[in-house]
C-alpha positions in Angstrom: -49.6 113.0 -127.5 -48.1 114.7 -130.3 -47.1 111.0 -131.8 -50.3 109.1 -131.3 -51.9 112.2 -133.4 -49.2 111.6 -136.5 -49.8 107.9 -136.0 -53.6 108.1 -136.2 -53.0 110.5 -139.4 -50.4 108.4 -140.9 -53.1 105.3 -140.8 -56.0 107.8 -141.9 -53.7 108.5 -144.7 -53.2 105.0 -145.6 -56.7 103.7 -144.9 -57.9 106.5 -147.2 -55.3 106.0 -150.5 -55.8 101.8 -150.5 -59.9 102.9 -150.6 -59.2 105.7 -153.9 -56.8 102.8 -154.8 -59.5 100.0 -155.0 -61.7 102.7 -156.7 -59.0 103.4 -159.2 -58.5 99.7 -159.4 -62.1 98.6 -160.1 -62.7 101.6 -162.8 -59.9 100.4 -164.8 -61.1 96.5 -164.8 -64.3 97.6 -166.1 -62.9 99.7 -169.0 -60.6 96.7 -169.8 -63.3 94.1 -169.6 -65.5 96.5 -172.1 -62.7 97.3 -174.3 -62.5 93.0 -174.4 -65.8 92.3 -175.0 -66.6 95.3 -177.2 -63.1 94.6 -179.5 -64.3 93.2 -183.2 -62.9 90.1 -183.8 -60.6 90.4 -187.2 -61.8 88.1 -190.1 -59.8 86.9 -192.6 -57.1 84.0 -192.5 -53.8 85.5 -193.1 -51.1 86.4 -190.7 -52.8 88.7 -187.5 -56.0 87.6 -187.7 -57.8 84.9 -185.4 -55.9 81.7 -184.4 -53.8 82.8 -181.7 -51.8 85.4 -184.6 -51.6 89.2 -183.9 -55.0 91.0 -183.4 -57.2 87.6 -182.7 -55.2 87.2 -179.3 -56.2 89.3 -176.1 -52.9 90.7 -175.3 -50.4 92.5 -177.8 -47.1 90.5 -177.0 
């Protein structure tokens, strides 16, 4: 008796951290995706700006 009651909390446990997970994981795709489509594009046309150089690309490596 005693094992089926830690089993049934063990997967109560687990059932209930992937749901705050998928919360957690939406929340933070939205921020990204507005912090995307809010970001200014740079202007100008030396190094870092636009064309695939520095700021102009969507990731920082």
């Amino acid at each position: 008796m005693l094992i089926v009651l830690l089993i049934v909390l063990i997967v109560f446990g687990l059932g209930f951290v992937l749901h705050a997970l998928w919360w957690i994981a939406v929340v933070l795709f939205v921020l990204w995706l507005l912090g995307f489509l809010i970001r200014r594009p740079s202007s100008g046309s030396g190094p870092g700006s636009g064309a695939g150089t520095g700021r102009g690309r969507w990731y920082r490596w």
